[in-house]
N, C-alpha and C positions, 0 to 999 in steps of 0.2 A: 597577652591579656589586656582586656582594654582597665579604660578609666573606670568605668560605672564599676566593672566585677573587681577591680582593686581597693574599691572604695567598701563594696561590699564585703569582701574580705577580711581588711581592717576593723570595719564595725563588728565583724564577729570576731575578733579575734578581741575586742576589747570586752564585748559582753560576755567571754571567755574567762579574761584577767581579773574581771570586776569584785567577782565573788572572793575570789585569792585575795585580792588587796586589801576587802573590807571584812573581813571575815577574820575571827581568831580575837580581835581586841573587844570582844564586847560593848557593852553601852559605854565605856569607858573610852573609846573610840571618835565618839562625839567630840567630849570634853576636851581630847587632848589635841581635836584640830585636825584627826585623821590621819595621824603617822604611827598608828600602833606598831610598825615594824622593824622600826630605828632605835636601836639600841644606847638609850643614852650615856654612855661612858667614851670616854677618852683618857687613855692614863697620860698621854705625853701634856694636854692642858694640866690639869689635877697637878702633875709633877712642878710644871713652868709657875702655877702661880702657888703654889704653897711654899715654893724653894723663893717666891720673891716676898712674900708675906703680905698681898695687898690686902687680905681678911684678916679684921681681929682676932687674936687668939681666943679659942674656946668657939669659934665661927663659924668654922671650915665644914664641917657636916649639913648645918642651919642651910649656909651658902650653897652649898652643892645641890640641896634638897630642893631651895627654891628653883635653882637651874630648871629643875627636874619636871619642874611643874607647867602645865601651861599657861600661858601670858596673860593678866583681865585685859577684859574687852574695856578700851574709855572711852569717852565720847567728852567735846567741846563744844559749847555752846558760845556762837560768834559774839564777843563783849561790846562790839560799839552800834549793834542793829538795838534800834529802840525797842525792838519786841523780845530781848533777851530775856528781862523779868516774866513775861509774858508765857515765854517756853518754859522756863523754870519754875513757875509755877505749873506749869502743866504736866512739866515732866514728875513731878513731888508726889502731884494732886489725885493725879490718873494714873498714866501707866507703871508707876513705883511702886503703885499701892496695890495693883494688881499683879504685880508679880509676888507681894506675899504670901506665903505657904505655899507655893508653886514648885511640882516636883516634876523633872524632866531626865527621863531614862534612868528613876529608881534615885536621882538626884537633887537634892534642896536646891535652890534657886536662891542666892543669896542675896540679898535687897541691895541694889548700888549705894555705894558711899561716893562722899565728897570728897576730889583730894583736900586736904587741910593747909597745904601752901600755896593752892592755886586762889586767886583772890574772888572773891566775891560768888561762890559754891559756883562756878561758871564751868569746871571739870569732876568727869564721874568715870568711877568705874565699876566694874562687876564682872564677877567670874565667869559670863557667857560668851563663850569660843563664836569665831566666827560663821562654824561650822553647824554649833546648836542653833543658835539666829535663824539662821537661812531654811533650819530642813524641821524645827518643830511648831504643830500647828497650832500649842499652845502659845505661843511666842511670835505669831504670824504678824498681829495687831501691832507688836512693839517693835518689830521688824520690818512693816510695812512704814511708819511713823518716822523712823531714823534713816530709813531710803529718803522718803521725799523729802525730811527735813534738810540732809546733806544735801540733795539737790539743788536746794534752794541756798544753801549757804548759809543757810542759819544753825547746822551743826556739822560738826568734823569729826569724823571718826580716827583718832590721834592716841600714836602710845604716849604715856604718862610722860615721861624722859625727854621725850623729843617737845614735850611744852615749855620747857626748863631753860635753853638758850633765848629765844626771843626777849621772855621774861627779863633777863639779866642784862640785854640791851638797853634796857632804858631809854626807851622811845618815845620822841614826843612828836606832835601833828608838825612840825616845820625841820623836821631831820633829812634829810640824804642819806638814803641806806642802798647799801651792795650787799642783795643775796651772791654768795659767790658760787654756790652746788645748791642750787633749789629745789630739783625736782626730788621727788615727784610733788612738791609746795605746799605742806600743811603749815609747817614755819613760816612761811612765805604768806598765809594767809594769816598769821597770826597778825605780823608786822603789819599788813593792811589796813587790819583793826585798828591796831595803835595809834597810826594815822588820822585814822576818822573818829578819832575818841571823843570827838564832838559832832554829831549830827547835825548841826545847824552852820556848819561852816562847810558846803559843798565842795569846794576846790580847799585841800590844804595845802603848806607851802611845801612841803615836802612831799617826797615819791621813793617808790620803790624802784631798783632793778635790777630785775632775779634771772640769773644767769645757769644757764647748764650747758655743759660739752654736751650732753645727746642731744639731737637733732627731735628723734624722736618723744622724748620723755621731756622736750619742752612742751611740746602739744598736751603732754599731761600737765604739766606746770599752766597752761594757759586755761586749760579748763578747770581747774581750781581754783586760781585768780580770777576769770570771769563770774565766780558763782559768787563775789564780793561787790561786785558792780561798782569798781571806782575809775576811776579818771587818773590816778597816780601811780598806774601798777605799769612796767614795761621790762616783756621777755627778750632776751636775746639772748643768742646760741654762741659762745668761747668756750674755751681752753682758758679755766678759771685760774691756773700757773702764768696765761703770759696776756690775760685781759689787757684790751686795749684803755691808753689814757685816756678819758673822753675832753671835750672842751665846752664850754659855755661863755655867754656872750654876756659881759659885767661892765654895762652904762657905756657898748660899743667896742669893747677893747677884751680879748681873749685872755680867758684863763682857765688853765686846768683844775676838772672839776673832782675836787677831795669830797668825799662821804664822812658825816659825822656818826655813823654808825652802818658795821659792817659784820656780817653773818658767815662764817666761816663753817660751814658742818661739813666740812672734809670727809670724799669716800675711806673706809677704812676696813678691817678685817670683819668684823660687826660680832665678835664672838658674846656681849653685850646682848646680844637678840638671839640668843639659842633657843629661850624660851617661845618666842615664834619662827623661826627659821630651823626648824630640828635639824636640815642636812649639814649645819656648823660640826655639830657633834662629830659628826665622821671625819670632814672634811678640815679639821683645825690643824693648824700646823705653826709651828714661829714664822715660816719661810713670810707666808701672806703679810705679815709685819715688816719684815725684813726689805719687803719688795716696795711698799705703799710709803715708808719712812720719806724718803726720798719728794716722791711729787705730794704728800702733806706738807713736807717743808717750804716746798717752791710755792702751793699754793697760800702758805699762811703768810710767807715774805709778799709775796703779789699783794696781800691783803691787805699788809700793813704797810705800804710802798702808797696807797690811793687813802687809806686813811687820813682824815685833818687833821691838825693838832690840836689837842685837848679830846678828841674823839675816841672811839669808844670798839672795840672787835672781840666779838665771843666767838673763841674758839673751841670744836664742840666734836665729839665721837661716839659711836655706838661701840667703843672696843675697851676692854681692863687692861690696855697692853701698854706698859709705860714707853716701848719705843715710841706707840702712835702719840702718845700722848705727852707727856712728860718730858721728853729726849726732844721732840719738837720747841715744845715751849722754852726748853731751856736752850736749843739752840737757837732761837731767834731772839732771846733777849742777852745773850752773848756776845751775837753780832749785831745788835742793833746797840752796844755800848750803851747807855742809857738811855736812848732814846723811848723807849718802851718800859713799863713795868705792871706788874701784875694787881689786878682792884682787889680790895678785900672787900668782899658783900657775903662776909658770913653773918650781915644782918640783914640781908635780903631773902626773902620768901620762908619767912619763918616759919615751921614746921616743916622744911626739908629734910629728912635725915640725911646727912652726907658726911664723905672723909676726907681727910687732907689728902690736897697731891703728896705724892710720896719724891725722896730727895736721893734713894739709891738703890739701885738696878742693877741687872746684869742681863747679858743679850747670849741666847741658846739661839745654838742650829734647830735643823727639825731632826737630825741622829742625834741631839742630846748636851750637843758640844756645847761646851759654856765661856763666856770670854769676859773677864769682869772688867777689863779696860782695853783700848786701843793697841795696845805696845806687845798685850798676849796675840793676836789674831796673826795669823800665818801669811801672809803675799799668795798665797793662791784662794784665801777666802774674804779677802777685802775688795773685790766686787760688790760680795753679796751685803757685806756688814763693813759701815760708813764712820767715822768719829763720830759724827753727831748724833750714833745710838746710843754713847754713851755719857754719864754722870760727869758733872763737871769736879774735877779735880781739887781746884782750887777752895777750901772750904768760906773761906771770908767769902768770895764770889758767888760760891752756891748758896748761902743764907742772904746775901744782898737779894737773889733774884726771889726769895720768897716763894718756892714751889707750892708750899703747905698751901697755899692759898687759890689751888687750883682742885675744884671739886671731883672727887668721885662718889658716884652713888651705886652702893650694891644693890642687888635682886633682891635680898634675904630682908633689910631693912622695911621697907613700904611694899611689900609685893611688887616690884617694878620689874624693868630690863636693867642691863648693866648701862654706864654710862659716863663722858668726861667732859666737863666745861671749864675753862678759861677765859677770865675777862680781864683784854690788855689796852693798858691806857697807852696811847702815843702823848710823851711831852714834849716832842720838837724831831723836826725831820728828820729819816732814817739816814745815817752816816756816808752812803753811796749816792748817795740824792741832793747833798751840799751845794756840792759846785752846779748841779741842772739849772737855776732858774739863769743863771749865766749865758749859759750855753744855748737855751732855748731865746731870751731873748734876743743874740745876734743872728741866730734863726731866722725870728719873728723879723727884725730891721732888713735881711738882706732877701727873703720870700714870701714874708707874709703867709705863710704856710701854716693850714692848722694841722697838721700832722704834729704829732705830740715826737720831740728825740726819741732817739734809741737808748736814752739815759736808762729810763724807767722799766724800756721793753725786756730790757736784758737783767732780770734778776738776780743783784746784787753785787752787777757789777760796775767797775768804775769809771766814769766819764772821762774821754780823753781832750785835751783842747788844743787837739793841732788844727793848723789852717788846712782846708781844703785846695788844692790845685788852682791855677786858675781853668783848665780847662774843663774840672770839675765841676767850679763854679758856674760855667756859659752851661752846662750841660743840664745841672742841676737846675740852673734858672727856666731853661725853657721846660724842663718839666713840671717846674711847679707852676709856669706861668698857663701851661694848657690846664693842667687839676685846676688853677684858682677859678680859671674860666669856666671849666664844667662846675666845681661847685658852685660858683655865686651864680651862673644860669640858674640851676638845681632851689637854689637858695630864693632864687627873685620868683621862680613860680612857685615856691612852697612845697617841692617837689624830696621827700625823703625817700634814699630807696640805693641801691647799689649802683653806682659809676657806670659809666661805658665801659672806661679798663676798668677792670677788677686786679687788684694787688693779691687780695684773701682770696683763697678757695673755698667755695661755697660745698657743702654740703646739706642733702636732703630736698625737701622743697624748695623752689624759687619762690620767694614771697610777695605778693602787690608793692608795690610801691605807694609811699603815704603820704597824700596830694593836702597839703592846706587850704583850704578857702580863700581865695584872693579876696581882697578886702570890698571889692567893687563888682562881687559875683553878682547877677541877679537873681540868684539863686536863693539867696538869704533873705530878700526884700516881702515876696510875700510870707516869709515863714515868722519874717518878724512883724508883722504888721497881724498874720491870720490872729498868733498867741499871744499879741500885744507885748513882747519880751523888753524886759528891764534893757533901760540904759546902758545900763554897766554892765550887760552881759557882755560876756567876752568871744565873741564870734572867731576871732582870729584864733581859735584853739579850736573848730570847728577843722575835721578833714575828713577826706574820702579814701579807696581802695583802689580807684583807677583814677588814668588820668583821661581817658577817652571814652568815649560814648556817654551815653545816660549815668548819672549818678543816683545809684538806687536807696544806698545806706550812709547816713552823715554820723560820724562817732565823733568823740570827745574828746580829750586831755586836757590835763592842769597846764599852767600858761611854763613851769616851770620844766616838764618834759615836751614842751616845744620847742625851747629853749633847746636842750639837748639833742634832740632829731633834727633841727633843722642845721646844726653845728656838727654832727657825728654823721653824716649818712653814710660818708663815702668809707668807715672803716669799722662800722658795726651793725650786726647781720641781729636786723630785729625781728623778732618772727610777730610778736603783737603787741597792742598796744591800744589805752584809749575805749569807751566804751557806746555802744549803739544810744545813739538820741534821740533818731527819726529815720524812720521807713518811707521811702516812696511809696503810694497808694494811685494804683492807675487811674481810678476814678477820680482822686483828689481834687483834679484842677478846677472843677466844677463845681467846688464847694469852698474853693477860694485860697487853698492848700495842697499841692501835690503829695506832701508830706505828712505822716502822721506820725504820733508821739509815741516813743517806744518802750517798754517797761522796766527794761533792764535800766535805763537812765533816768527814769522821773524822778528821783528822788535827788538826782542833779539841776537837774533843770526847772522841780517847781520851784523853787526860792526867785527863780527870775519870770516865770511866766505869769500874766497878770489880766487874763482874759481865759473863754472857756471854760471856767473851773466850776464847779458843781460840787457843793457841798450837803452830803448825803447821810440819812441815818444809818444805825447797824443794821434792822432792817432790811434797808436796800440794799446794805452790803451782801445782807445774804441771797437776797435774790440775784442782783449782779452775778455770784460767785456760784449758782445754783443751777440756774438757767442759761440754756442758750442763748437766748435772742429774745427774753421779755417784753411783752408790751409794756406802754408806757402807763398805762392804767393800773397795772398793776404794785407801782412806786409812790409815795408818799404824798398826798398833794403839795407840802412842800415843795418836793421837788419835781413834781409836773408843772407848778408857776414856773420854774427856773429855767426849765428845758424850754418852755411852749416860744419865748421869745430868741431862743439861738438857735443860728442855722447850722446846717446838717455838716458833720465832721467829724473832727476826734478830738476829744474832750480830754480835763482832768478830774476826777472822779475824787473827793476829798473827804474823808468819813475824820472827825475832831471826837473823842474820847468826852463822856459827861463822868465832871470828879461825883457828881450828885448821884451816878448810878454805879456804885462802887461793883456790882455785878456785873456790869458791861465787858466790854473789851478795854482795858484801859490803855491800848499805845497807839495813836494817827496812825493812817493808812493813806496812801495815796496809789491810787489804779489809774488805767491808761483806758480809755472808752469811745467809743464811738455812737454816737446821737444818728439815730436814721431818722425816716418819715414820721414810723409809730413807734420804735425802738428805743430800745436803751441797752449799750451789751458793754460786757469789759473785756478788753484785749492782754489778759492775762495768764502764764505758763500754769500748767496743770499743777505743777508740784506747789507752786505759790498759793494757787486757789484753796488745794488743801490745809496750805499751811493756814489760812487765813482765817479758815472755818474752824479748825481746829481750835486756834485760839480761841474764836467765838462760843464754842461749846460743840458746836454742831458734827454730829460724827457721821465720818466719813468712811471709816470701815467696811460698812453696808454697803456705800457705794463700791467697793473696789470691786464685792462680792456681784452686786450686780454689773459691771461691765464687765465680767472674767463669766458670767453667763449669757450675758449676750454675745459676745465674739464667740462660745465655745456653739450659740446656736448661729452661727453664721460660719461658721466652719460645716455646722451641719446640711445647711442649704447646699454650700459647694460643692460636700462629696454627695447630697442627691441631685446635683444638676450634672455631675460629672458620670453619674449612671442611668441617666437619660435616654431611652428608647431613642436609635436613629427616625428619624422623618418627626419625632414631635417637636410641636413648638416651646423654644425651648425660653423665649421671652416669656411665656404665659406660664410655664413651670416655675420659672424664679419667680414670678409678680405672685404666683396662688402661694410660696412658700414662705416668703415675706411677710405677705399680708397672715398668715396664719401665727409666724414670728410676733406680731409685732401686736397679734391680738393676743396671744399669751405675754407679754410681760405689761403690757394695759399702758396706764402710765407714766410708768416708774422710770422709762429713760428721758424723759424731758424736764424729770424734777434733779436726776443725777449729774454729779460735778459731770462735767462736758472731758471725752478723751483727748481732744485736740491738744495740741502743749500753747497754743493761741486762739483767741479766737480773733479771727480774720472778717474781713467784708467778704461777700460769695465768690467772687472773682477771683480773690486771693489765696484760699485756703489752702491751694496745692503747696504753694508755696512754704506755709509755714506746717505744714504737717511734715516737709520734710527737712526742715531747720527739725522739728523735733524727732525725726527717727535721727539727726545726727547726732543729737543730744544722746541720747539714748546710746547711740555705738560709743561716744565718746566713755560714759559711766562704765561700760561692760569692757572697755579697752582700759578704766582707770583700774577697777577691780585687778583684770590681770596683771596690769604694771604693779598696782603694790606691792603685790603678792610677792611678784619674782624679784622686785626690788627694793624688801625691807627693808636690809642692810643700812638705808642711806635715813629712814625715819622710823 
């Protein structure tokens, strides 16, 4: 059988299945996400946690009921984009108020609420499955609205629970943070915000680095982080248990770099997310606990092993299972002797309902078997089950470590998922880590080697200080003397990127290498003169993706992760980093700039650029945002004086908010444009245009409607050119079927937001229309990754 008839096969054999699967659950089916066939009952869960008592008494039914239910849909609205009031008002004003009295498959539509511990009304939720969104037409409008708003980054589609860690970080714009399990990165983008909780300071001193063992699911992670457009965010792919030590360079002289706060959301059984993940229900067991104990522990010592002191790590689950949770905690403030203890912030995020960690346990097989301490478990099932699943004995000891004070949040309380957070203070180095700075610096005296000891690498275990051979020593030397020499090569051309020898195995992509701007590039010379750019910018944080040929795309980073990349290359696998600030423009050079000004970075780069700029009304905004390619007559005279004297290039586009028109748009806006002969256009992503307009009142609905009929009559053209009599001309069929197109929709596609995800110069457009189909595979590649890996947010 070939390909084609097995393919067709399949397809029938699914619009076979279709009916079976969606059929029997009624409109009820919608609501519940689509799994009307799964039985929600499990007696061996049901048995595990009533026999541990993690629900209040009188609870247990409440709790189970909420299980039962499906999950509200919430959404986050990014807190440090100056246009958050701006959405929030929109979202109140408009589509809130319209989904009042709104019934969807014989069901109410109940009006979003605030959460009430999320600050500043910034998080919502509401009973609409992801399922309803997507497939009813009354809800298209509000569903098309919160596509492009995610797109753009200016909203997150986040369960309640997983907003809750970040939060308890306590994050300020000059912190050092370790995500350590970030993907798929909605936490990861929280922490970004935090960051930039001040708009007007473009480079903050601190940075993110958000870490995932998949290969794959970092590329999710990157394209969540990119829809935040900063300069301080950097992916890279470990094994979050044996993360390497990085090093940084402090007034010339190497030191290893501690994080003052650090994100621990450790993978775990996820029985917490039943309510959207229903295959939990079947699939629950104690074993999955039993198995995970283990490398949660490794990864949460790793964590607090890079932690500062005085520093700060929340550690975080989507599971009710005191192993994962509890048994951890309290085994790592055990053996870290005092080094660590637990924060009390039950006066943080007031209006949380939450409960005390709990302080005693017992560990079930998955046949039932129960073992309330160490001393019961039999020598042929202590593989499976560890000391450190269970309760610390000693009572004075177990109330010194203060469990209470580690949150659980039920289902049944706020309508939420299940969930467990811990926030642990380091007061002074972990106990195994004493002797290291020792050790390291006779290191550092006899190879100058930045290779971090095996102190650290080896979790929790102890540093030995015998002397090495001396033939050890001649041997050791020359191989640190050939690394010193590839790195400081590496090092003097700004060259980050993997070794010649590689030590680490690489898995997945091979990733560019991340070239710094020599300080004496000519490359820089007319870009700073074209934009007139501030003194003080900081060029040396400028770099590229290759090191040969034409340099097409220049991006960014904070001065303090170049710092880091240019110190770490040779033993951390960075998949990104850094964000776009200029485009190569083939035509450029003849207009005095090869380079042009890129969107995703103008909000970094206007504070320094001090020429170009064009200050425009709302207005114009709308036209810019409306039209393809405006004449310039058609723009303010204001700003026709402005243009008529600068010559032809790429512009900054600056619309300033009037407090006098309290009706306006009231948050700055800055676009990226290009100035032709007669022109005036903005080189801005589709979804951003929308957003833009939207704020401004202007509704775009219409438009989505008119280009979902234009394309459906240019699909029409095709299959009539494709049934085309042999011998006619088939040039003159498409020209007569066009020109009939294009006189039925008159002129309604030249006033419509433009489909391109840029608008480009002629020459270029190929180019960026397919930067936007990749955009586009990356959302419908994120979609499915949530999906299948809720578990982890």
């Amino acid at each position: 059988m070939g390909r084609r008839a097995r393919d067709r096969r399949r397809q029938q054999q699914q619009q076979q299945r279709r009916p079976e699967r969606d059929g029997g659950g009624g409109d009820q089916a919608g609501w519940a996400g689509g799994y009307p066939e799964i039985v929600k009952e499990n007696e061996l869960f049901e048995r595990y946690y009533r026999e541990l008592g993690i629900v209040p008494r009188g609870e247990w039914d409440a709790f189970m009921a909420a299980l039962r239910e499906p999950l509200p849909a919430t959404l986050r609205i990014t807190g440090y984009r100056s246009h958050a009031k701006e959405i929030l008002h929109c979202l109140k004003e408009k589509y809130f108020k319209e989904l009042q009295d709104l019934e969807v498959d014989g069901q109410k539509v109940e009006m979003p609420q605030a959460l009430s511990w999320y600050p500043e009304e910034l998080a919502w939720h509401t009973n609409l499955s992801r399922k309803i969104l997507r497939k009813s037409p009354q809800l298209e409008k509000f569903h098309q609205f919160l596509v492009s708003e995610t797109e753009c980054g200016n909203i997150s589609r986040q369960e309640a629970v997983s907003m809750i860690p970040p939060l308890l970080l306590d994050v300020n714009p000059h912190h050092k943070i370790l995500d350590m399990c970030a993907a798929p990165g909605s936490k990861t983008a929280q922490l970004i915000e935090m960051l930039h909780a001040d708009m007007n300071v473009p480079f903050p001193k601190g940075f993110v680095i958000a870490n995932d063992v998949d290969n794959k699911r970092c590329y999710l992670l990157v394209h969540q982080a990119k829809r935040l457009n900063s300069p301080c965010i950097m992916v890279v792919n470990h094994d979050a248990s044996s993360i390497p030590n990085l090093q940084i360079d402090v007034d010339g002289r190497k030191e290893v770099l501690f994080y003052d706060r650090i994100l621990c959301d450790v993978p775990c059984s996820g029985d917490g997310t039943m309510r959207k993940n229903i295959d939990v229900w079947k699939k629950w067991t104690t074993q999955n606990s039993l198995q995970l104990h283990g490398l949660q522990l490794r990864i949460a010592t790793r964590g607090v092993e890079q932690l500062a002191e005085g520093g700060r790590m929340v550690y975080s689950t989507c599971s009710l299972n005191p192993i994962e949770n509890e048994a951890v905690i309290a085994s790592l403030l055990e053996k870290s002797q005092g080094a660590l203890e637990l924060a009390d912030v039950s006066s943080e995020l007031p209006g949380l309902k939450r409960m005390p960690g709990i302080t005693k346990w017992k560990v079930m097989l998955k046949d039932g078997q129960w073992f309330e301490e160490w001393g019961d478990v039999p020598s042929n099932r202590q593989t499976q089950i560890r000391p450190t699943m269970f309760p610390v004995k000693d009572e004075e000891k177990l109330k010194a470590m203060n469990l209470e004070r580690c949150l659980r949040i039920l289902p049944h309380h706020q309508n939420t998922g299940g969930f467990f957070v811990a926030v642990l203070i380091k007061k002074s180095p972990m106990p195994w880590n004493k002797r290291q700075p020792k050790i390291h610096q006779k290191l550092q005296q006899r190879t100058e080697d930045t290779e971090v000891t095996a102190a650290n690498s080896n979790n929790g275990s102890e540093c030995t200080t015998e002397e090495p051979t001396l033939a050890e020593n001649e041997e050791s030397k020359k191989t640190q003397e050939l690394q010193n020499s590839d790195t400081e090569q590496s090092k003097k051309e700004g060259v980050c990127g993997p070794p010649p020898s590689k030590k680490m195995k690489l898995f997945g992509f091979k990733e560019d290498p991340f070239v710094f701007l020599p300080e004496d590039d000519p490359l820089f010379l007319p870009i700073q003169k074209f934009y007139a750019l501030d003194p003080s910018f900081p060029k040396m944080n400028l770099l590229t993706r290759t090191q040969e040929g034409k340099k097409r795309q220049l991006y960014m980073v904070s001065k303090e992760l170049r710092n880091v990349l240019l110190n770490n290359s040779e033993k951390m696998k960075v998949i990104n980093t850094g964000i776009k600030v200029w485009s190569r423009n083939s035509d450029g050079e003849q207009f005095g700039c090869a380079f042009r000004l890129a969107q995703e970075g103008i909000y970094t780069l206007y504070p320094f650029i001090h020429a170009r700029i064009i200050n425009v009304c709302i207005e114009d905004v709308k036209i810019l945002l409306t039209q393809e390619n405006p004449f310039l007559s058609k723009f303010s005279s204001e700003t026709q004086k402005k243009v008529k004297d600068m010559a032809m290039g790429s512009i900054v586009l600056k619309y300033d908010p009037d407090p006098e028109k309290p009706d306006d748009l009231q948050c700055p806006i800055v676009l990226c444009g290009w100035q032709g002969k007669t022109s005036l256009r903005a080189f801005v992503p589709k979804n951003e245009r929308l957003h833009y307009l939207r704020m401004m009142g202007v509704e775009v609905f219409k438009a989505k409607r008119k280009e979902e009929e234009l394309e459906s009559k240019m699909m029409e053209v095709q299959h009539r050119l494709a049934q085309t009599e042999e011998g006619m001309d088939v040039e003159d069929k498409e020209h007569d079927l066009v020109t009939k197109m294009e006189a039925e929709i008159g002129e309604e596609s030249s006033h419509s937001p433009v489909e391109s995800s840029a608008m480009e110069v002629e020459n270029k457009t190929e180019d960026l229309d397919q930067s936007s189909k990749n955009a586009n595979s990356h959302v419908s590649q994120e979609s499915k990754d949530t999906d299948a890996n809720n578990v982890k947010d």
